[in-house]
C-alpha positions as CSV (number, residue, x, y, z in Angstrom):
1,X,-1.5,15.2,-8.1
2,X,1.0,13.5,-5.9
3,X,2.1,10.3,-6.6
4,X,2.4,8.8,-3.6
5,X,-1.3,10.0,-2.3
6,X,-2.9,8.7,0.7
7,X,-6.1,8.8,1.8
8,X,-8.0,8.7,5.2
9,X,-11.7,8.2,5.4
10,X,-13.7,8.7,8.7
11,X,-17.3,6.9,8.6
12,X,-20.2,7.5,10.8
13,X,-23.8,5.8,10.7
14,X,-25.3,8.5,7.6
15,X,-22.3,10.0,5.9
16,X,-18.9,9.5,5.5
17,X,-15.7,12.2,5.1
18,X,-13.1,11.4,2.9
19,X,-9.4,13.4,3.1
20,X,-6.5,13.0,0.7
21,X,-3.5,14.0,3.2
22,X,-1.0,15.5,0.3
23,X,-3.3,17.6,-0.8
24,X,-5.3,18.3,1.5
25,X,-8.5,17.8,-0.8
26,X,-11.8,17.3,1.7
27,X,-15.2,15.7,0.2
28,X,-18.5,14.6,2.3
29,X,-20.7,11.7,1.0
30,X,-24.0,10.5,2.2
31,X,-24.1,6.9,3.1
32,X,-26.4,5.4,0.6
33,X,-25.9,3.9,-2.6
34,X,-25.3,6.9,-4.8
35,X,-23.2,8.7,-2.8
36,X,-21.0,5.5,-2.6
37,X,-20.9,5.6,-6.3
38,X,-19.9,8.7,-6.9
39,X,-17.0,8.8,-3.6
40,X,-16.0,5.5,-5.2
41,X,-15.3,7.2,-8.6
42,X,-13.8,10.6,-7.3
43,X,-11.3,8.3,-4.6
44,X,-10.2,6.5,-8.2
45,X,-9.4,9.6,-9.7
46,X,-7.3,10.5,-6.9
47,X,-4.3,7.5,-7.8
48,X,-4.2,6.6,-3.7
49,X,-1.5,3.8,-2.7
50,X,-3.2,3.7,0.2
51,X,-6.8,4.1,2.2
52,X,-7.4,3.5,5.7
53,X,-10.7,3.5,7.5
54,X,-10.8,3.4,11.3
55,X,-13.0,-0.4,12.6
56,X,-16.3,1.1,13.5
57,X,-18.7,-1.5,14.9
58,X,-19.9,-2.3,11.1
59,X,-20.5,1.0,9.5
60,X,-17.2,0.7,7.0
61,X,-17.9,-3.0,5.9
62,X,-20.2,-1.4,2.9
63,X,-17.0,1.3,2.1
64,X,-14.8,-1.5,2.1
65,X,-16.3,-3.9,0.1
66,X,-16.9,-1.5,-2.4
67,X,-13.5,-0.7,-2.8
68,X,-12.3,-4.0,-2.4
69,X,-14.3,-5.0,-5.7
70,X,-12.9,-1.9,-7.3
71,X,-9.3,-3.5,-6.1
72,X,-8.6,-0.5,-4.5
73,X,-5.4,-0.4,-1.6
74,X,-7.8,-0.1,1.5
75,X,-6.9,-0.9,5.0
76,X,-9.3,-1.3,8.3
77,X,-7.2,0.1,11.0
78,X,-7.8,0.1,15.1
79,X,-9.9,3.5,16.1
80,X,-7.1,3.1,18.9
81,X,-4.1,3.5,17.2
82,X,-5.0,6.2,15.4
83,X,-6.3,8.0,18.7
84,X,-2.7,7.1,20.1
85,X,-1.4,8.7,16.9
86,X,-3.8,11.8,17.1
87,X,-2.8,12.4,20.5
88,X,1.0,12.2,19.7
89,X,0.9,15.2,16.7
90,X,-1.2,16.9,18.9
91,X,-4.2,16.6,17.1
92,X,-7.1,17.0,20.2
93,X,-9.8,18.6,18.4
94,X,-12.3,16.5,16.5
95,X,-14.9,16.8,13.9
96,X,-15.5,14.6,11.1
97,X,-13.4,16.3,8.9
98,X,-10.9,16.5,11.0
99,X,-10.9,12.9,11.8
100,X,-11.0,12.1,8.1
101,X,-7.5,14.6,8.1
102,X,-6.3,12.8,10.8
103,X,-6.7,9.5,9.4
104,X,-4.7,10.4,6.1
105,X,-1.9,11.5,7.6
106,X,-1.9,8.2,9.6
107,X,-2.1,6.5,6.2
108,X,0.9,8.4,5.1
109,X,3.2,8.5,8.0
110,X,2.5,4.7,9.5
111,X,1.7,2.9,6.3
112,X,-0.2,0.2,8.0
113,X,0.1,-2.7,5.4
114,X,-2.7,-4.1,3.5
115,X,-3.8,-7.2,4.0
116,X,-6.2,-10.0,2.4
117,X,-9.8,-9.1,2.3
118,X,-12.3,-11.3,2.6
119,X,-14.8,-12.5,-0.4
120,X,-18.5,-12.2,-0.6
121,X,-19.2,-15.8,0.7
122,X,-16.0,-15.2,3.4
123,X,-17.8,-11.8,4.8
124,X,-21.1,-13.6,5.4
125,X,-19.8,-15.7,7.0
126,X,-17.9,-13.4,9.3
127,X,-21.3,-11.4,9.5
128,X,-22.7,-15.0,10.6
129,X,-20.1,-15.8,13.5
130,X,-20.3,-12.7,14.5
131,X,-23.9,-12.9,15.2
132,X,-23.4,-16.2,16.4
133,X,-21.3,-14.9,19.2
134,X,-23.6,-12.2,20.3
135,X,-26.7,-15.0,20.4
136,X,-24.1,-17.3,22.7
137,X,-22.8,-14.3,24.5
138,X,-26.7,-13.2,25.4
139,X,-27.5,-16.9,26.2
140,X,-25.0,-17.4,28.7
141,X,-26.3,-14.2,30.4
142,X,-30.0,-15.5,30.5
143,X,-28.6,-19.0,32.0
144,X,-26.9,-16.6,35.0
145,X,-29.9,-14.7,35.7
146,X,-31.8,-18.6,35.9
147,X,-29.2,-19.4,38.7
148,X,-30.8,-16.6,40.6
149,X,-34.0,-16.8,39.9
150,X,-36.2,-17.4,43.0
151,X,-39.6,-17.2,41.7
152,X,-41.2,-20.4,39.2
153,X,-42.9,-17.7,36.8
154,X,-39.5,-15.7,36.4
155,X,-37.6,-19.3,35.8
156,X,-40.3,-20.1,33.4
157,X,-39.6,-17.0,31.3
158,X,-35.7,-16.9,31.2
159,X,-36.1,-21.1,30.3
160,X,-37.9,-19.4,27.5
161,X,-35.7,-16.6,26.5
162,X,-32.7,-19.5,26.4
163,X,-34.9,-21.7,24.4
164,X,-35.4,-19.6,21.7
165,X,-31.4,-18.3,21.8
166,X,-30.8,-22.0,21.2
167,X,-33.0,-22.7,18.4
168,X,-31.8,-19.3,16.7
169,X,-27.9,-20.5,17.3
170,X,-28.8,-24.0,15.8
171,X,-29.6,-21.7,12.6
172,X,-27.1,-19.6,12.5
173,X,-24.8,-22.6,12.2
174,X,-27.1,-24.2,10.3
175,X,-26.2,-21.3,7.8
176,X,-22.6,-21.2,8.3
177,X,-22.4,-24.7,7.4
178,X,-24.1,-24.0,4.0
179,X,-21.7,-21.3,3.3
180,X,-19.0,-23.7,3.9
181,X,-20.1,-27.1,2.1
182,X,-20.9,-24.3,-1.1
183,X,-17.5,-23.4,-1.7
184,X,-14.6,-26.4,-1.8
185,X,-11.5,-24.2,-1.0
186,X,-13.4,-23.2,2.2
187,X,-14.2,-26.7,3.3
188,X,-11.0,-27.8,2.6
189,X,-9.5,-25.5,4.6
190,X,-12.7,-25.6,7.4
191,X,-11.2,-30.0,7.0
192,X,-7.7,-29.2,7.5
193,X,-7.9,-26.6,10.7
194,X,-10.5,-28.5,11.9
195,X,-8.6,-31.7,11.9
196,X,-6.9,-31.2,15.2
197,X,-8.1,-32.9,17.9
198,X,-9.7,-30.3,19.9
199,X,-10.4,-27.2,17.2
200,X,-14.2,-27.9,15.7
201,X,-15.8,-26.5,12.8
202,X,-17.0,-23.6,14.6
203,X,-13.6,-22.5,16.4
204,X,-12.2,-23.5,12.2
205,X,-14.8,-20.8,10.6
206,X,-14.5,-18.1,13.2
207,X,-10.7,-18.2,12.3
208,X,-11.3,-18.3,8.3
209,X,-13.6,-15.9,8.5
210,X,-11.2,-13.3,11.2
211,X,-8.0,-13.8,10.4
212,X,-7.8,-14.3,6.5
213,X,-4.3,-13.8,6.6
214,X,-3.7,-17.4,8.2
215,X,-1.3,-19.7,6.1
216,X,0.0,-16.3,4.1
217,X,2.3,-15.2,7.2
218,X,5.7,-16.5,9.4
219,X,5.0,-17.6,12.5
220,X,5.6,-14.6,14.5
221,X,3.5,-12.7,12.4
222,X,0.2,-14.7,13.0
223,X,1.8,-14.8,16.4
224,X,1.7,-11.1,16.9
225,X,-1.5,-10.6,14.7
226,X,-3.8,-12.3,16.9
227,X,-2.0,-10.4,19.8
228,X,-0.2,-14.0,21.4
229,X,3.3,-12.5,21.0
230,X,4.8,-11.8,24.1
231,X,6.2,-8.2,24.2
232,X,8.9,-6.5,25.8
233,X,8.3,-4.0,28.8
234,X,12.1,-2.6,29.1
235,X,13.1,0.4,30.1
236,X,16.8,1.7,31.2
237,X,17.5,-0.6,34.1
238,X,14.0,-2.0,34.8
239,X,13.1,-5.3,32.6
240,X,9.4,-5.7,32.5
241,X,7.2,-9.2,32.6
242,X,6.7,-9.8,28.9
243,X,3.1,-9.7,28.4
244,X,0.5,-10.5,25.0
245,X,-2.0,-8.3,23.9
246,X,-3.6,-6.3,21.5
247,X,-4.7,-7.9,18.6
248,X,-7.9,-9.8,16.9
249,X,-9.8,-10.2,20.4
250,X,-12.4,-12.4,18.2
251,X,-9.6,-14.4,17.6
252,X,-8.0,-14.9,21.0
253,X,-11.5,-15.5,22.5
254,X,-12.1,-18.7,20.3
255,X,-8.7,-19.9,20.6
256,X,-9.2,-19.7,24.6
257,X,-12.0,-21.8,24.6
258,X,-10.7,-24.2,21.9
259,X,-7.6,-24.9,24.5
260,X,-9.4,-25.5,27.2
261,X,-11.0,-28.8,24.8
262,X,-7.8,-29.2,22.8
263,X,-5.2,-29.5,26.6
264,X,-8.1,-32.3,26.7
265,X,-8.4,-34.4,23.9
266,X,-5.1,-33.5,21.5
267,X,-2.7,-35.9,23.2
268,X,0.8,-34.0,21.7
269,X,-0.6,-30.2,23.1
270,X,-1.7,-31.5,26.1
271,X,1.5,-33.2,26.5
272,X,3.0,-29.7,26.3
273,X,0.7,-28.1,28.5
274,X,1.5,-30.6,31.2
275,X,5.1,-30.4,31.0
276,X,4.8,-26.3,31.3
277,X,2.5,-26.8,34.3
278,X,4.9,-29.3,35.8
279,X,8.1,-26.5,35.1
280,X,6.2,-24.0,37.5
281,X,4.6,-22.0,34.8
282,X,1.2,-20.6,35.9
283,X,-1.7,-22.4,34.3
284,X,-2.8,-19.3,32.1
285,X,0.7,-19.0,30.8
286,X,0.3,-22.3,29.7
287,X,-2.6,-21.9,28.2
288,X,-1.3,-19.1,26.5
289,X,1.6,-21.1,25.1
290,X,-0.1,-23.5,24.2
291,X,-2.9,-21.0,22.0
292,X,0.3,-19.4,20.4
293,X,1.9,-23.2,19.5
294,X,-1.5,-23.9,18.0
295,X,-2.3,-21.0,15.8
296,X,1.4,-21.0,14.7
297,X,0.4,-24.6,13.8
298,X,-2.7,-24.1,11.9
299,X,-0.9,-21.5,10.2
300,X,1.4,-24.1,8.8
301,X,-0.9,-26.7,8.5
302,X,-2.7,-23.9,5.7
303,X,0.3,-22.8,4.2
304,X,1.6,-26.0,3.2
305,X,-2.2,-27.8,2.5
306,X,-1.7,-30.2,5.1
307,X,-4.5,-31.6,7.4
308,X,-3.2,-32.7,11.5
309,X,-0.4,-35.2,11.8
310,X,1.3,-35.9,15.3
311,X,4.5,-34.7,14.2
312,X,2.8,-30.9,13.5
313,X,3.3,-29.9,17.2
């Protein structure tokens, strides 16, 4: 048995294939409860430093949490990084064992590093957001197709279709508000992001709930982790706009539409949004600037357990 074992599991809706790269050991599980059980105790017996699972739409959250309560070194990597890294050791073919191959030797050769996974209580209530996002997401669709409604009967139907979208997002929150008032060191933390002028509750348990790591990192970290780093596009001679990307899309979405209230009503950010405007800066960029000064703050604000104070920006 090596001692520095890595594993690389590839998980579809009914089974999952799990591949220990130094060896080179394959086994196939069903997805249901025993099967967990009985991959759980043969990946234990295997010693791994490290697991990695591709993000899968919500197939792997059961996997993880499993090995998460067994304290196991397990890691939720982007499907397209390891495509990227499939494609560059020539690896084109694909089957699920394969994949699950593929994956390992990811794990061993890029050692992505593991990070803070989220509770019981903290996964419903990513499970929650989630679903409210979808529900707000499908509600601003109906409200476009009203615009171009031209018939009473049609209007009638999408007023009802929004209706009921409401009354379902008033419960979701409802619910996410009961996850949040049930366990102190989440409402103090939901008090102290959401103390900003500008960032509500909502915007404050989206970011608990996606990016756990907040108040555990340096500022460029959190920076690049929710993908509001700028990067470098250099090459020989040619020198490239830096540009942001990649990242927790989730993330970036509700900090974008927290901005556009907090360049409102937070008197310091939109301060420095005005002044980047006024230097020439394109209003994006400063929106973007002004996203990456606020999670760096928030991140602060968690890692030293203060709420908002003027002299944080």
């Amino acid at each position: 048995m090596s001692a520095a074992c890595n594993i690389g599991i590839d998980v579809s809706k009914d089974s999952f294939d799990v591949c220990v790269h130094e060896t080179s050991l394959h086994k196939k599980f069903e997805m249901n409860k025993g099967h967990i059980r009985k991959a759980m105790s043969w990946i234990k017996k295997q010693k791994p430093v490290l697991i990695v699972l591709e993000a899968t739409g919500g197939y792997e959250r059961t996997l993880v949490a499993e090995m998460a309560t067994a304290k196991l070194p397990v890691v939720v990597s982007n499907p397209r990084q390891i495509r990227d890294f499939a494609k560059a050791t020539g690896k084109l073919a694909k089957t699920d064992k394969i994949d699950a191959a593929v994956i390992a030797h990811y794990a061993a050769v890029i050692m992505p590093e593991v990070r803070p996974l989220l509770n019981k209580q903290e996964q419903k209530l990513s499970a929650l957001t989630s679903r409210r996002r979808q529900l707000v997401d499908a509600r601003a669709v109906e409200k476009n197709h009203k615009e171009h409604a031209y018939l009473p009967e049609i209007s009638a139907s999408i007023e009802a279709v929004i209706q009921k979208l409401t009354a379902e997002i008033e419960n979701i929150e409802a619910m996410i508000t009961d996850i949040i008032s049930s366990d102190p060191d989440m409402q103090a933390k939901i008090d102290r992001i959401s103390s900003v002028p500008g960032v509500g509750k909502v915007t404050a348990a989206v970011l608990l709930a996606d990016l756990p790591e907040l108040g555990m990192l340096n500022r460029r970290q959190i920076a690049a982790l929710v993908g509001l780093a700028p990067m470098n596009r250099d090459s020989g001679q040619y020198r490239g706009k830096r540009m942001t990307g990649s990242g927790r899309k989730n993330v970036r979405t509700a900090l974008f539409m927290t901005t556009l209230a907090v360049i409102q009503f937070n008197p310091k950010l939109k301060a420095f949004y005005n002044h980047l405007v006024d230097q020439g800066k394109a209003k994006m960029i400063a929106m973007v600037a002004v996203m990456r000064k606020l999670i760096v703050i928030l991140n602060s604000m968690l890692k030293n357990n203060e709420a908002w104070r003027m002299q944080n920006a």
